[in-house]
Each structure stands twice: as structure tokens, then as C-alpha cells.
Wavefront OBJ file of the C-alpha trace (Angstrom):
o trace
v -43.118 21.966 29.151
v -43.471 19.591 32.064
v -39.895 18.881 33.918
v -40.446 18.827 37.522
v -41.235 15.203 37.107
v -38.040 14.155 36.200
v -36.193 16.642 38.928
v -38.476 16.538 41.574
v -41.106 13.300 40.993
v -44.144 15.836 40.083
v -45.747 13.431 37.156
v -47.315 16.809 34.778
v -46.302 19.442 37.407
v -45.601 22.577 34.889
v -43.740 24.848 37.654
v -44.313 26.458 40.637
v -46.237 29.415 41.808
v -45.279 31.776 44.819
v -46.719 35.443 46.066
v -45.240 38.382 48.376
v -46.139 41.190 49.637
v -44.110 44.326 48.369
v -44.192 47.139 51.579
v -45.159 50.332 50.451
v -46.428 53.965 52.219
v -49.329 55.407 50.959
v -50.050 59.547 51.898
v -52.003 59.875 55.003
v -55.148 61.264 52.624
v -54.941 58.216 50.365
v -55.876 55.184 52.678
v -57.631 52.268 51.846
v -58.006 49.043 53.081
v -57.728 47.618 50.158
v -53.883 47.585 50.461
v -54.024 47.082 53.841
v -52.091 43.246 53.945
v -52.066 40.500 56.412
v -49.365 41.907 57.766
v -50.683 45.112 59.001
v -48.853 46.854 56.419
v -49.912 48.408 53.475
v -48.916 46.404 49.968
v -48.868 45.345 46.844
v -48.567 41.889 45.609
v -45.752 40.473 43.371
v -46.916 37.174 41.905
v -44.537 35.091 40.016
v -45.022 31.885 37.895
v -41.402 29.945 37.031
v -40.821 26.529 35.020
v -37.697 24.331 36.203
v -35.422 26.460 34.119
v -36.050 29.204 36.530
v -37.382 31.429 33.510
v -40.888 32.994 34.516
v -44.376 32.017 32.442
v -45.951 35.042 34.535
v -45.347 38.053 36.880
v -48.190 39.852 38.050
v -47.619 42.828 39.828
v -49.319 45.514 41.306
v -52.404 44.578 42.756
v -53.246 45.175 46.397
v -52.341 43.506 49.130
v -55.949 43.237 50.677
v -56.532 40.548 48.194
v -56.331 36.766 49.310
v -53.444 34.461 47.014
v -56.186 32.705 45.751
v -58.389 35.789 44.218
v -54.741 36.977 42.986
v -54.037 33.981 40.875
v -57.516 34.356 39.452
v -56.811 38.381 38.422
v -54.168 37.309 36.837
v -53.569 36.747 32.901
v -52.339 33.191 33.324
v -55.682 32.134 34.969
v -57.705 33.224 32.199
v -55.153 31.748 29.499
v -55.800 28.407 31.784
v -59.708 28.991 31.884
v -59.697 29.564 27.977
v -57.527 26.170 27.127
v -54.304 28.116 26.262
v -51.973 26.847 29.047
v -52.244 23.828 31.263
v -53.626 22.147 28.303
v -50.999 19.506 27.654
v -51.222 15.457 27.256
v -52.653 14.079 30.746
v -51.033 10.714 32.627
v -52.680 7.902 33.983
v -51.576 7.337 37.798
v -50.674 3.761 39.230
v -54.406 3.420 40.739
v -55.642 4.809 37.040
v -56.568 8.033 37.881
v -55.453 10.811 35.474
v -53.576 13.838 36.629
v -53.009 17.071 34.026
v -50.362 19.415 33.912
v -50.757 21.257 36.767
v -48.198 24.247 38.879
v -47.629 23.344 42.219
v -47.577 26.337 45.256
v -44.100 27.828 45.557
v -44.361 27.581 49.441
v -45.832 23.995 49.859
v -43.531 21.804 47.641
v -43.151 19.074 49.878
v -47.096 18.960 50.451
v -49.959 17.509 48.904
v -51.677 21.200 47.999
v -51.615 21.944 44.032
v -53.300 24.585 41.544
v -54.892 22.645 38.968
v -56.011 23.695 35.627
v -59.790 22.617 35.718
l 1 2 3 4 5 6 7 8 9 10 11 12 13 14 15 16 17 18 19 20 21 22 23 24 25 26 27 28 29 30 31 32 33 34 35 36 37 38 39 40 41 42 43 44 45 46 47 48 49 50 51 52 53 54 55 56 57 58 59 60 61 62 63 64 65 66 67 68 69 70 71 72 73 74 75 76 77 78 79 80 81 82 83 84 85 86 87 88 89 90 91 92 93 94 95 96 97 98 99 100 101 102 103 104 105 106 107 108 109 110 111 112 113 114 115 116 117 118 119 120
């Protein structure tokens, strides 16, 4: 399952991860700032989960756009299939200094930095 080492150098990266806000208008009587966003709009959140091949592991979809990335990714099925040993639970590598790094999906947005979601 793990490719972006070989395309992009990413020893055990998985895929990548990446979240957007999806505008919407609620009725005036309806409210909430719940789906109040960042933006000062009111949204939903599309999350999406892709391997190299471009073909998606997970969508999530729905959920309002109050909510930080971070509490996202841990609504979201994928998490719990992480948390309960069903993804992310592939062979681990030993880095040059010895550490070991496990498969792991690096943040859409942040490729070319150091920030990663790690299975723990």
C-alpha cells in the first residue's frame, strides 16, 4: 500500500489527507454556529483520503464546518479503523539514525513540510 516513497521519498507514507470547506445557506430560522466556518461562512466539510494512484481510501462528508481538521479526522471512519489496528497497520522501517517510522498519511496541504498524521 505504501508508494509515496518511491515517487516522492516518504519511507511508509500511505497517502495524503486534505479538507475543504463546502459553502452552503442555511434558512434564517435554522442557525447554528456549529456550521459557522473559519471563514465566516456557513459549511460543511469534505474530507478526502487518496493513495498515489489518486483512488480515495476515504471521503467524509457532511459534517460541519465549526469543527477543527483535527476533530474531523477523528469523526471520521478511517480514524477508528486506524485506532482499532485495521489500517496503518503495515510492516514498520528502521530510519538511518535507527529510529522506526510506520505507515503513516501525510497532510494534503503541507507536503513539502515536516507535519504528518501518524497512526499511533
Amino acid at each position: 500500500m505504501c508508494r509515496f516513497d518511491t515517487l516522492l521519498g516518504f519511507l511508509n507514507c500511505c497517502g495524503a489527507i486534505d479538507a475543504a470547506h463546502v459553502i452552503m445557506t442555511l434558512p434564517a430560522v435554522e442557525t447554528s454556529d456549529d456550521w459557522y466556518g473559519r471563514e465566516r461562512n456557513y459549511s460543511m466539510f469534505l474530507q478526502g483520503i487518496a493513495v498515489h494512484e489518486m483512488r480515495f481510501l476515504d471521503i467524509v462528508k457532511g459534517w460541519p464546518g465549526g469543527l477543527t481538521v483535527p476533530r474531523l479526522l477523528k469523526c471520521s471512519g478511517f480514524f477508528e479503523l486506524c485506532q482499532n489496528g485495521e489500517c496503518l497497520h503495515g510492516n514498520s522501517s528502521i530510519l538511518s539514525q535507527g529510529a522506526e517510522t510506520r505507515e503513516y498519511i501525510v497532510d494534503g496541504d503541507r507536503l513539502s513540510s515536516s507535519s504528518m498524521a501518524h497512526n499511533s
